[in-house]
C-alpha positions in Angstrom: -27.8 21.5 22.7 -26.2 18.4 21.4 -26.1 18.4 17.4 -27.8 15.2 17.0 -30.6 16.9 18.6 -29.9 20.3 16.0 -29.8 17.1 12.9 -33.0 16.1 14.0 -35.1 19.0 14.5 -33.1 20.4 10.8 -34.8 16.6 9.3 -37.8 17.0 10.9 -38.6 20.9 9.8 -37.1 21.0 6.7 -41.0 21.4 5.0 -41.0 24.7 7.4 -38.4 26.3 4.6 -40.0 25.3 1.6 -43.6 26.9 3.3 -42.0 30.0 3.9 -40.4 30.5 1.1 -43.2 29.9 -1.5 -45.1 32.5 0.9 -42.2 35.4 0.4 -42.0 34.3 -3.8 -45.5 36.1 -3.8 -43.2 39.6 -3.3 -39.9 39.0 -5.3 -38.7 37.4 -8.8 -36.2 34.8 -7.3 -36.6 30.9 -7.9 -37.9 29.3 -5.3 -35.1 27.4 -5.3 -33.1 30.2 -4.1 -35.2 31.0 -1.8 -35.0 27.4 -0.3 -31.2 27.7 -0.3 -31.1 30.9 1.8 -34.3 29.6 4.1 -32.0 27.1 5.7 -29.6 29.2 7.0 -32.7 30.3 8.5 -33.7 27.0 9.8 -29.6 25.8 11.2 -29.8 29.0 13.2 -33.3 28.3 14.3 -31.9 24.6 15.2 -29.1 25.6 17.0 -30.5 28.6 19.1 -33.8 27.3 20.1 -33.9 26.4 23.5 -36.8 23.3 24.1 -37.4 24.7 28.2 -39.1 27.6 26.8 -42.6 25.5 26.0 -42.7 26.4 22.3 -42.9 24.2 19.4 -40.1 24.6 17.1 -42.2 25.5 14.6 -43.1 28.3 16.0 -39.8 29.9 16.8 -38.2 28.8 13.4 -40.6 30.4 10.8 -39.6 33.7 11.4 -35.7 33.4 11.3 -36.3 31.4 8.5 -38.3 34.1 6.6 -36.0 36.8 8.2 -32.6 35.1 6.2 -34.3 35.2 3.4 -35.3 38.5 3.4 -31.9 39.7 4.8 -30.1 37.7 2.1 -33.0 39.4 -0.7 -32.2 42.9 0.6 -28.8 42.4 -0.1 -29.1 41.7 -3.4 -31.8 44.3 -4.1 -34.2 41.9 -5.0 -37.5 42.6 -3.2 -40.4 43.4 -5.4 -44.0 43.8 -5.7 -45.1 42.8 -9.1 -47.2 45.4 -10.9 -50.5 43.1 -11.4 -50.1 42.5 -7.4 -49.9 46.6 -7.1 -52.9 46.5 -9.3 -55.0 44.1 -7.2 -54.3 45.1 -4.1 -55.3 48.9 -5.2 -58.3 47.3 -6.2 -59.0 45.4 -2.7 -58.4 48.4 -0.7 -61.0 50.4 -3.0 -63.7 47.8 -2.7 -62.9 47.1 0.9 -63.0 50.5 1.6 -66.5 51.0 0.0 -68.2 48.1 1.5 -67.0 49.6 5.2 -68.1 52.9 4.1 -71.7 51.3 3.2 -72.4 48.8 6.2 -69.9 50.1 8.5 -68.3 46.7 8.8 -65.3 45.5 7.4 -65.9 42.4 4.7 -65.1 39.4 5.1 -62.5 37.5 2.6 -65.2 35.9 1.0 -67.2 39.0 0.4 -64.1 41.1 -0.8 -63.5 38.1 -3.4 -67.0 38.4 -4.9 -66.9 42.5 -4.8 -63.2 41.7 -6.6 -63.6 38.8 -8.9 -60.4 37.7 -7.1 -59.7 34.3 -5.7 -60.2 34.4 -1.8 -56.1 33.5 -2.1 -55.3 36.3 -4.5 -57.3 39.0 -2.1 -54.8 37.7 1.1 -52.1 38.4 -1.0 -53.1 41.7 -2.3 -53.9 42.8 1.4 -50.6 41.2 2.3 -49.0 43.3 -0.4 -50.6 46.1 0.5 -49.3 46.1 3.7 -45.9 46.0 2.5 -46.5 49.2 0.5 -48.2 51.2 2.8 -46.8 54.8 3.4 -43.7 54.5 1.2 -42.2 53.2 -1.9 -38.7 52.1 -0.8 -37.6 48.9 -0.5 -35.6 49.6 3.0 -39.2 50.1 4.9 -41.4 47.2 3.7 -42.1 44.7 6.0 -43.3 41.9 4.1 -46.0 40.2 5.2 -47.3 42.1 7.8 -44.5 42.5 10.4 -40.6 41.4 10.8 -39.1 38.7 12.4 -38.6 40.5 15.8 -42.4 41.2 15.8 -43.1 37.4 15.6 -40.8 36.5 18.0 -42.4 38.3 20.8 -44.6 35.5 21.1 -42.1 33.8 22.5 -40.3 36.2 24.6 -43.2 38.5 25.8 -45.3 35.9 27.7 -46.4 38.0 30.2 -47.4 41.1 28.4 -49.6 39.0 26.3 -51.7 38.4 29.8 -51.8 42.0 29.8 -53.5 43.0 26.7 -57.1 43.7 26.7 -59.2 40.9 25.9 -60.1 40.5 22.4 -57.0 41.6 21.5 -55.2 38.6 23.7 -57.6 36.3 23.0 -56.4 36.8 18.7 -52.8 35.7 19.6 -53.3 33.2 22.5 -56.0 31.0 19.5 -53.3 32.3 16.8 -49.8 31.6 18.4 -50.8 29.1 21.2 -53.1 27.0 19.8 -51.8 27.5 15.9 -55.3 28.3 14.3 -55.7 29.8 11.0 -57.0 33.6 11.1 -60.3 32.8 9.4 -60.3 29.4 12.5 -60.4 32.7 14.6 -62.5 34.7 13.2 -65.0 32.2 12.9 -64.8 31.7 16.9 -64.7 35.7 17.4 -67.2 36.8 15.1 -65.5 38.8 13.2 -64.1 38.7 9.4 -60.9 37.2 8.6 -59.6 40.8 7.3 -60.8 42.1 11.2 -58.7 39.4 12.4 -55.6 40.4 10.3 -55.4 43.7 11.4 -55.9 43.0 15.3 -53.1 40.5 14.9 -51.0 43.1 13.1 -51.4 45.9 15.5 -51.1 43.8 18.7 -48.0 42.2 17.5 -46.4 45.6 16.9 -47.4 46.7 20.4 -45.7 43.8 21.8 -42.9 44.6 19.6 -42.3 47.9 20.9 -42.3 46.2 24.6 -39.3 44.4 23.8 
């Protein structure tokens, strides 16, 4: 790839860094500034390794090395954190989420788990992000922030053909997710299902693909 072709696609995504990194301040006390600064790295590796004949956008292949620099450069520096009102909210999600299943044997929906909480709709997606990140342990070395690494993303691109393999709702998720870039509440208004449903199939499914790699 020629580097006025690298230039371009570096001028033409540079919003890409600034998106990702306000989504990864949620979990850390860094400036977003910062965080800019070490997301492009992200994005001239994403520029010069990404290979147009594969039928992706761009997009799509740089967000995750972008968001992977970032958190490579913040785990060298120690400097990956969940704040303690997060911990507190997302505690408080999983209770109330937990107790709605437990009553109507479905899972809520954002909405719903935002009037249960008094939370904004945005401050319950970060507390179930969050929560993710905490699950089963403590220690900075095993969070995964937002919901799976880098190399779980990326198997959108590279496992093609296993997607045409998974069972039908769960292909169905990443084809309207990763293909055709909808939102997860976009999908689970075309599924039926709730946006915290949605989530969690996404979630899973991308860590079976990982594990095909």
């Amino acid at each position: 790839m020629n580097s006025d072709y690298e230039e371009k696609l570096i001028r033409e995504n540079a919003g890409l860094v600034k998106s990702v990194a306000l989504r990864l301040s949620y979990a850390c006390n860094e400036e977003l500034d910062d965080l800019i600064q070490m997301g492009y790295i992200g994005l001239l590796k994403a520029a010069r390794r990404f290979d147009p004949s594969l039928g992706f956008k761009f997009s799509t292949y740089a967000v995750p090395l972008i968001a992977g620099e970032i958190r490579s450069q913040l785990r060298d520096k120690g400097a990956i954190k969940v704040s303690r009102s997060l911990k507190a909210d997302a505690a408080l999600v999983r209770r109330a989420e937990s107790t709605y299943y437990a009553k109507n044997g479905v899972s809520p929906r954002l909405s719903e788990l935002s009037e249960i909480t008094g939370l904004s709709q945005e401050r319950v997606t970060e507390a179930l992000t969050a929560s993710d990140a905490m699950r089963n342990t403590e220690n900075f070395e095993d969070v995964n922030l937002y919901s799976d690494s880098e190399d779980m993303n990326i198997t959108r691109i590279d496992l093609k053909k296993s997607v045409e393999s998974l069972p039908p709702r769960e292909r169905q998720v990443i084809i309207l997710r990763y293909y055709r870039d909808m939102t997860q509440q976009q999908v689970a208004d075309i599924m039926g299902l709730s946006q915290v449903q949605i989530h969690r199939i996404e979630k899973n499914t991308l860590k079976e693909l990982a594990e095909k790699v």
